[in-house]
N, C-alpha and C positions, 0 to 999 in steps of 0.2 A: 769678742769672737765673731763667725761669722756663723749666719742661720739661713739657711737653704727655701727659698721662696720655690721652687720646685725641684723634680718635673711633677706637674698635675700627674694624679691621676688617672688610667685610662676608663673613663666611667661609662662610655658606648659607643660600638660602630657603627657605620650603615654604610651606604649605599653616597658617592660623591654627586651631591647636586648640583645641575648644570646652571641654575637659577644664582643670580646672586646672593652671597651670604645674608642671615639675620642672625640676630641674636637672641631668639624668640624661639628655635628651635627646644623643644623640651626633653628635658634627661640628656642635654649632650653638653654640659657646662663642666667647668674646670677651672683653676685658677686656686689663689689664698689670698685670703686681709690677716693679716699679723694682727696679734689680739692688741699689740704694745709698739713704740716706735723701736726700731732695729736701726742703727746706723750704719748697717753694710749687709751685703749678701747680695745672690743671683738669682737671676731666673730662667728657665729655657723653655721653649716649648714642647709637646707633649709625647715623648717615646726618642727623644732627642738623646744623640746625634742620631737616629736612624728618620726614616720620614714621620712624617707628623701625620696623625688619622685621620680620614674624611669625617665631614661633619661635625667639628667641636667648636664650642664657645669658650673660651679662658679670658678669666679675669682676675688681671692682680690689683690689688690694691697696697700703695707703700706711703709707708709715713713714717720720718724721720724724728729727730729729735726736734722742740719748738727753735725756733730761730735760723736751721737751718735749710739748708734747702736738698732734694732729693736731684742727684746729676745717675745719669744712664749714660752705657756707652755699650757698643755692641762689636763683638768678637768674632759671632759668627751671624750670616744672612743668608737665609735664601728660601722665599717665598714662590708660590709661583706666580708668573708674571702677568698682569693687565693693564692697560692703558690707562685705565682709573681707579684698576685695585679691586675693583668689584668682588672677587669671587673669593680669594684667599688674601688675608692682608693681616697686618699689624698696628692697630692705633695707641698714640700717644695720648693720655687727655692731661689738662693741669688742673687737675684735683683729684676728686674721692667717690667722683662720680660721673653715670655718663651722659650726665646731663652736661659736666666741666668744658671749658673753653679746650679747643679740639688743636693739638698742636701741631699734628702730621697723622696721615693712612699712608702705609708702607707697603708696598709689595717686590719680586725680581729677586733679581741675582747683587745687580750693582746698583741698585736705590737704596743703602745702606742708611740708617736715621742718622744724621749727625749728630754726635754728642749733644746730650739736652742737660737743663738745669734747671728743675721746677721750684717753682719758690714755696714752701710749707712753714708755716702758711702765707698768704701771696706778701703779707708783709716785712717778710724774713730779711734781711740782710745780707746773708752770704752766700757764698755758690762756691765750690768747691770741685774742682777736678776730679776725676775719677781715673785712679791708680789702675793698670791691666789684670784682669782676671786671666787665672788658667783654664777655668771652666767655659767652652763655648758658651754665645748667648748669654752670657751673663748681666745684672746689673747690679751696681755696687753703688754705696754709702759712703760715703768720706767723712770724715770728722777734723780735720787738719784747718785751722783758719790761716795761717799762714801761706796757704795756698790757692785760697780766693781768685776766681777770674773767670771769664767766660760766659757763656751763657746762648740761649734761645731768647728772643725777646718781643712780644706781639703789643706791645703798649705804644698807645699813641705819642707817649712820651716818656721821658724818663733820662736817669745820669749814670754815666758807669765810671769807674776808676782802676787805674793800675793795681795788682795787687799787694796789698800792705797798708794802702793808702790810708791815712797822709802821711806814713814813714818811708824809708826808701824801698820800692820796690826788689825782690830779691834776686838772685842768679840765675840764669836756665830759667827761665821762663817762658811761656810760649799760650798765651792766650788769645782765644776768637768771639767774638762778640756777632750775631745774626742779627741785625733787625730787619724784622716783616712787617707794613702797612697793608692796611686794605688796596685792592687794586685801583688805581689812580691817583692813591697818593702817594706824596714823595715824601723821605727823612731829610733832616736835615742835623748837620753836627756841630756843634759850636765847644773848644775847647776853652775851660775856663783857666786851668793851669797846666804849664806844660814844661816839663825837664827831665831830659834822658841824656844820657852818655850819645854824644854827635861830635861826626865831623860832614864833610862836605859831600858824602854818597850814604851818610847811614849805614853802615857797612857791621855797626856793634849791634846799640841797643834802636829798635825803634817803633813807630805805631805807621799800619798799613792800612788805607782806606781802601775800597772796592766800591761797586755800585753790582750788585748781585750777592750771591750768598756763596761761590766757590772761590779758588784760590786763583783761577785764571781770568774771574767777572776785571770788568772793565777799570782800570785804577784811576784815581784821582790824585792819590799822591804818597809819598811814602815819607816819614819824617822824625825830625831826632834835634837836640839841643834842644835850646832855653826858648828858642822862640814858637809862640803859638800859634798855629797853622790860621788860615783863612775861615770861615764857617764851609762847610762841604754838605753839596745838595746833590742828593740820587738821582740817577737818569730816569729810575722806577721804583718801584714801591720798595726795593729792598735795598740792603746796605750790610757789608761784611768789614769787620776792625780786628784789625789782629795785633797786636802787642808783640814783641818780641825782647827777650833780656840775653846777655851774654855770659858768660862764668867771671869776669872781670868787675869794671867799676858800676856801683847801685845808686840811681838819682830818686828824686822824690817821685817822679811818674807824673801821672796826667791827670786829671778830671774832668770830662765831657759831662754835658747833657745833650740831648737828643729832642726832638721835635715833627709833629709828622702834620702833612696838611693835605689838599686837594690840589693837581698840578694848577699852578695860574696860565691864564693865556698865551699864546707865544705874541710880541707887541712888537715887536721888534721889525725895523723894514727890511731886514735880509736875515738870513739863518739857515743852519742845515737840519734836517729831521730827520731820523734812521729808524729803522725796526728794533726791537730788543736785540743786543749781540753783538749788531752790524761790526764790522761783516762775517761775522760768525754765522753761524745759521741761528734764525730763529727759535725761542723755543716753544713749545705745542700748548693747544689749548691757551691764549691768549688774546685779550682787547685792547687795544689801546688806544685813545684818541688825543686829539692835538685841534687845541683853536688857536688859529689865528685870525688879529686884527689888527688893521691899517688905520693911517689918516683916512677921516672920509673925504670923499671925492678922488681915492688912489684905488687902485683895482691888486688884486692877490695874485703875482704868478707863478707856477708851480713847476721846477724841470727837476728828474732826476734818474738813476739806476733803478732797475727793479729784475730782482731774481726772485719768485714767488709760485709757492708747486701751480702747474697749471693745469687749467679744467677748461672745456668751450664754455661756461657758462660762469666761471671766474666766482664759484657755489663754493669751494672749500677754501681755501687761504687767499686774503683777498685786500687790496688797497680801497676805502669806496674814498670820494672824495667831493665833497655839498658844497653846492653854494650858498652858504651862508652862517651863523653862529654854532648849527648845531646841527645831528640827524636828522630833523626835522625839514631840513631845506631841500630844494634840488638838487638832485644828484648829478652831478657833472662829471662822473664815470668811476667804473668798479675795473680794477686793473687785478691780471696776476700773470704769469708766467715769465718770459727773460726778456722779451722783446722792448727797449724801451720807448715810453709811451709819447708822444706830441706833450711841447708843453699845456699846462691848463690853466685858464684864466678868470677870476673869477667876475661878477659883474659888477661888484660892491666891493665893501672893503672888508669882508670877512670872509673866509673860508673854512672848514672844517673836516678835516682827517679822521678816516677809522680802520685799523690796523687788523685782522682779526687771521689765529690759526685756529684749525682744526687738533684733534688729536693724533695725527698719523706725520706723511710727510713733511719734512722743516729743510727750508733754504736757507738763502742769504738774507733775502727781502729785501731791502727797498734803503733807499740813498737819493733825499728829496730836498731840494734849495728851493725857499721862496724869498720872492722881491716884490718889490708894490711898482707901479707905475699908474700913471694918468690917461694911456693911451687906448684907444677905440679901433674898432675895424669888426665886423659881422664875424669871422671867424676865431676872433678871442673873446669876444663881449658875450656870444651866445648860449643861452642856458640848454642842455639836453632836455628835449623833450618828450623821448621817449629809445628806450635804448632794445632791440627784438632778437629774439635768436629761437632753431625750435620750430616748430610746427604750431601759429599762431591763428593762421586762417586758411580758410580754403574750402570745398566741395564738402556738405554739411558739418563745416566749425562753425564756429564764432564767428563774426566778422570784427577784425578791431577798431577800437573806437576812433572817431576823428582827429585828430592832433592841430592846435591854432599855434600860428606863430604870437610872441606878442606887438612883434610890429611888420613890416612890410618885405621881411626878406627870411629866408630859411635855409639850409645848409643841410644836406643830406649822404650822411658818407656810410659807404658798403665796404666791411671788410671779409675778406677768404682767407683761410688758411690753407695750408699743403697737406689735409688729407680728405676728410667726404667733399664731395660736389652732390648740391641739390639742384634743383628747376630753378632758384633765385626768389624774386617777389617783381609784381606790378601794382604801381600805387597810380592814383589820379589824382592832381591837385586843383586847385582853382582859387580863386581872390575869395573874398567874402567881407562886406565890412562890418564895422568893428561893434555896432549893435547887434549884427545876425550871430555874432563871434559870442557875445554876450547871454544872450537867448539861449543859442545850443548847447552853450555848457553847461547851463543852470541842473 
């Protein structure tokens, strides 16, 4: 049967704090641990369907039968809403406590949790679908092993299977696999068997790769029959597989394993680079970096599109772009807005990309080709060295500091835009050799 994991309780009100939540608040806690494993029931939050009360802590705690796994699915949603959740939210964790590996903080209208599949205990073997509740908010229990499939998945590694597997997988099916890595690195999929009902478009039974975790992320291939796809590697850390069966004819299915690593260098003498999406808008709150490296003795050249929110000081969503392996190099200029930029060259054979959004506005971003070449000239060879905007000197500031070339020639470019006009700047320069150059900058 089924046992009713809430509504908690309403054990106190107060007063809605504008501070971000804690859990540390006292006397304002709610929630149940079932004494004993329950293989089904729901949960909702507190005074639900009407608003939920200011000020509460709920915590549930759920545990299945041994061997299986606990899957959630959600009915209804609607928290309110913050950029990172801060204030009102809903967490996942995969365990028994909350110290457990943290699967998702939920908050909004339409950040709905995707169906999850916690492994209890992590060693379990099955995962099982979760059938629709009538009760809003609810979370339910399955116990059906012929149902098997799906899942959330944050392991560096690991193998998934059609379900049934190794029998033929069954009718109407329709299973989605998420994997998450750490940020920077990539999945990678390698099918070790593969047999589905195919013809020439997939059109019955078949398996859907993504590079993202929704159903519109960018695809890689969609596929069916006897034969085993390629190995498939994420554009980013994450990767979406979805299964599909028809009411018709049942093949043995498939079995992958999976793999996740640190992206390798980009080595390559020509190639395209994109922001997440591209050309989708980007999405918020993200880093991402890119090295590339050439023959030595060939220089890095950089040309591309860039739609990127824009700021005069290029502070919030931003291309920077180094010369050389890593952040650590010179910077050979921080790009954002739509205008696109001169190409950039670097003076060696390494460059280095860093991608980064804020949490607010997302564009398109950026669409970048680089090529190697061997060629010289003062205005591609030269390293920036020193890039000003703002109120830097002047009538008691600062004065700023001197700037050396490192060889005999220098390059100095003023750009305006079409809205404030200031007084400009006046510099003086002069020769200096290369020991006085030495000296001053000590």
């Amino acid at each position: 049967g089924e046992a009713a994991l809430g509504p908690p309780g309403v054990l106190a009100e107060g007063a809605r704090p504008r501070q971000p939540s804690t859990p540390s608040s006292p006397g304002r806690f709610c929630g149940n641990k079932l004494p004993e494993p329950i293989d089904n029931g729901h949960i909702q939050s507190p005074n639900y369907p009407d608003d939920y009360r200011p000020s509460k802590v709920c915590v549930w705690k759920i545990t299945v039968s041994e061997g299986f796994h606990v899957g959630l699915t959600f009915q209804s949603f609607e928290i309110e809403r913050h950029d990172s959740c801060a204030y009102d939210y809903l967490e996942i964790r995969d365990g028994s406590s909350e110290a457990s590996s943290l699967i998702g903080r939920y908050c909004g209208y339409d950040n709905v949790p995707p169906p999850q599949c916690l492994p209890v205990p992590p060693s379990a073997s099955q995962c099982f679908p979760v059938p629709p509740s009538t009760r809003a908010g609810s979370v339910t229990r399955a116990s059906r092993p012929a149902a098997a499939c799906g899942g959330f998945l944050t392991k560096l590694n690991g193998s998934i299977t059609s379900p049934g597997w190794p029998k033929e997988y069954p009718p109407n099916k329709n299973c989605i696999w998420q994997l998450v890595a750490p940020t920077q690195y990539r999945i990678s999929l390698q099918f070790d068997f593969f047999e589905t009902e195919g013809n020439d478009v997939c059109k019955y039974d078949f398996v859907e790769v993504r590079s993202g975790l929704t159903a519109d992320s960018k695809l890689h291939g969609k596929f069916c029959g006897a034969e085993k796809p390629d190995v498939i590697t994420s554009q980013y850390n994450n990767m979406r597989i979805e299964f599909k069966s028809d009411n018709t004819v049942s093949k043995k299915g498939f079995k992958a394993h999976f793999f996740s690593g640190r992206a390798p260098p980009v080595t390559s003498t020509s190639g395209t680079i994109t922001s997440p999406n591209w050309p989708d808008k980007y999405p918020s709150k993200k880093e991402c970096t890119w090295a590339i490296s050439t023959t030595a003795g060939h220089r890095v050249k950089l040309v591309g599109a860039l739609d990127i929110e824009a700021q005069q000081e290029c502070t919030y969503d931003h291309l920077e772009v180094y010369n050389g392996k890593d952040a650590k190099a010179p910077v050979l200029g921080r790009f954002c807005g739509a205008k696109e930029p001169e190409p950039i060259v670097s003076s060696g054979n390494k460059m280095f990309l860093k991608f980064v959004s804020d949490n607010s506005v997302q564009k398109k971003g950026f669409e970048a080709t680089h090529s190697t070449g061997t060629g010289r000239g003062v205005g591609e060879a030269s390293l920036v060295l020193g890039r000003f905007g703002g109120c830097r000197a002047g009538p008691g500031g600062p004065p700023n500091p001197p700037i050396y070339s490192a060889g005999d020639s220098v390059m100095i470019r003023f750009h305006s835009d079409d809205t404030i006009n200031k007084k400009g700047f006046h510099l003086r320069y002069t020769s200096t050799k290369f020991q006085d150059t030495l000296h001053t900058r000590k």
